[in-house]
C-alpha positions as CSV (number, residue, x, y, z in Angstrom):
1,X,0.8,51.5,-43.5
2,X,-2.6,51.0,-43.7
3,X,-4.7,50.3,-47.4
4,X,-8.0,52.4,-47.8
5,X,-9.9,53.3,-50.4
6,X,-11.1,57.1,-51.9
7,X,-13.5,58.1,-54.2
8,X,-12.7,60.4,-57.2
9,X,-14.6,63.3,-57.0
10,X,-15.1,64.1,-60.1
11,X,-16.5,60.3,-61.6
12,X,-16.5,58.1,-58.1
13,X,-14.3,56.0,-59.5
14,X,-12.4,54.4,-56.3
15,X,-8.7,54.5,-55.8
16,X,-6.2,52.7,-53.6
17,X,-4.6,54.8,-51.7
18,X,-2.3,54.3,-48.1
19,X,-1.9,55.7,-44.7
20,X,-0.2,56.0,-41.7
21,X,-2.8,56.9,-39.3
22,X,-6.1,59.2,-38.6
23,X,-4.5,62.0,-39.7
24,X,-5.3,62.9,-43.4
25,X,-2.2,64.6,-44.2
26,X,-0.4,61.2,-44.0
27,X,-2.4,59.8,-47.3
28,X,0.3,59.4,-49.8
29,X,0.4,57.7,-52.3
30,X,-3.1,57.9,-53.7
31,X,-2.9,55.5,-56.8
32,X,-4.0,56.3,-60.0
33,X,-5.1,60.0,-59.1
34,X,-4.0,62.9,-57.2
35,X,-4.5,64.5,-53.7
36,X,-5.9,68.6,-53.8
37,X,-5.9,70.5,-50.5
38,X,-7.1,73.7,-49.9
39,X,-7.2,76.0,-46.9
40,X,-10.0,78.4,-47.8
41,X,-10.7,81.1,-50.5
42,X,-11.1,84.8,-49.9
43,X,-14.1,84.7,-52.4
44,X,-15.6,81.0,-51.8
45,X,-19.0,81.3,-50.5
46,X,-18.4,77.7,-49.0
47,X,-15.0,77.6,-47.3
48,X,-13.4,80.3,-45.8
49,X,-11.9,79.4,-42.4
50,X,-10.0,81.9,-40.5
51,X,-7.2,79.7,-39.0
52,X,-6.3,81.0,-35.8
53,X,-3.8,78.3,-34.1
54,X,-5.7,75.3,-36.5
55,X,-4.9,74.6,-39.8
56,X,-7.8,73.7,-41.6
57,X,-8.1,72.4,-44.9
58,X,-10.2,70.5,-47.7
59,X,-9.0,68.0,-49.3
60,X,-10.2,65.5,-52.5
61,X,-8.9,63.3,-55.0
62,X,-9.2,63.1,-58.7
63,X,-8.6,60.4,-60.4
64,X,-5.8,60.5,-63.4
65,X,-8.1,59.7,-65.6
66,X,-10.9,62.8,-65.3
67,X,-7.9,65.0,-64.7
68,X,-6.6,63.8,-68.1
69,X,-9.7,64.4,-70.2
70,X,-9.8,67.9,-68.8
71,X,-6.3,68.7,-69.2
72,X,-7.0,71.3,-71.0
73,X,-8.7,73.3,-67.6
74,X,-5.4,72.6,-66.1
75,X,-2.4,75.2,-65.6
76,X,1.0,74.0,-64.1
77,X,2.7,76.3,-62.1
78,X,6.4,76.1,-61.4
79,X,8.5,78.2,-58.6
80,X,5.4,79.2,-56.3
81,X,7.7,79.2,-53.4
82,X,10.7,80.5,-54.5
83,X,10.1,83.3,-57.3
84,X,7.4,86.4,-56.4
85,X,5.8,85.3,-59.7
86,X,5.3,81.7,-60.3
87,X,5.7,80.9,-63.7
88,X,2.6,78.8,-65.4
89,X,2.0,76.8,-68.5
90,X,-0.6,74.7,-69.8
91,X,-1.0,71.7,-68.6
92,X,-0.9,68.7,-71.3
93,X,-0.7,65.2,-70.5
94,X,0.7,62.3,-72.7
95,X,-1.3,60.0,-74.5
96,X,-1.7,56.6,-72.8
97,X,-2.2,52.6,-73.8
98,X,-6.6,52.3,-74.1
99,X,-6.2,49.7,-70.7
100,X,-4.6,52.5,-68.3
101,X,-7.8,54.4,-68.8
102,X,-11.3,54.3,-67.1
């Protein structure tokens, strides 16, 4: 596994994060922060590919920190792949020691 480093895309903070190979569905863990993908949206005006026989995807990180001092924009959604509607909640996250922040 190889080290590399990713930017937060929300602050540029870098992360650690660790690979396998070229393939960027093999970054896991990212340290620190959280992977997003996304395969297109219907309404985006800047990605909407129509996948025929490629899967194509974006993909960026956020760092723990940015996604905790927007927690309130955040909505955790349970079941998505086993219920016809997901159930959702806010998303709050736990208050952490001064250091572990940015």
């Amino acid at each position: 596994m190889n080290k590399i480093q990713l930017h937060c895309m929300c602050c540029d903070r870098i992360l650690e994060g660790e690979k396998w190979d070229d393939n960027p569905l093999t970054i896991n863990p990212v340290y620190n922060g959280l992977i997003f993908r996304s395969n297109g949206n219907f309404g985006s005006t800047i990605f909407d590919p129509m996948p025929i026989g490629n899967e194509e995807f974006l993909q960026v990180v956020i760092c723990d920190f940015c996604v905790m001092q927007r927690d309130e924009r955040v909505t955790r959604v349970y079941n998505i792949k086993t219920t016809k509607t997901a159930e959702s909640e806010s998303f709050e996250v736990e208050e952490r020691e001064e250091n572990d922040q940015h």
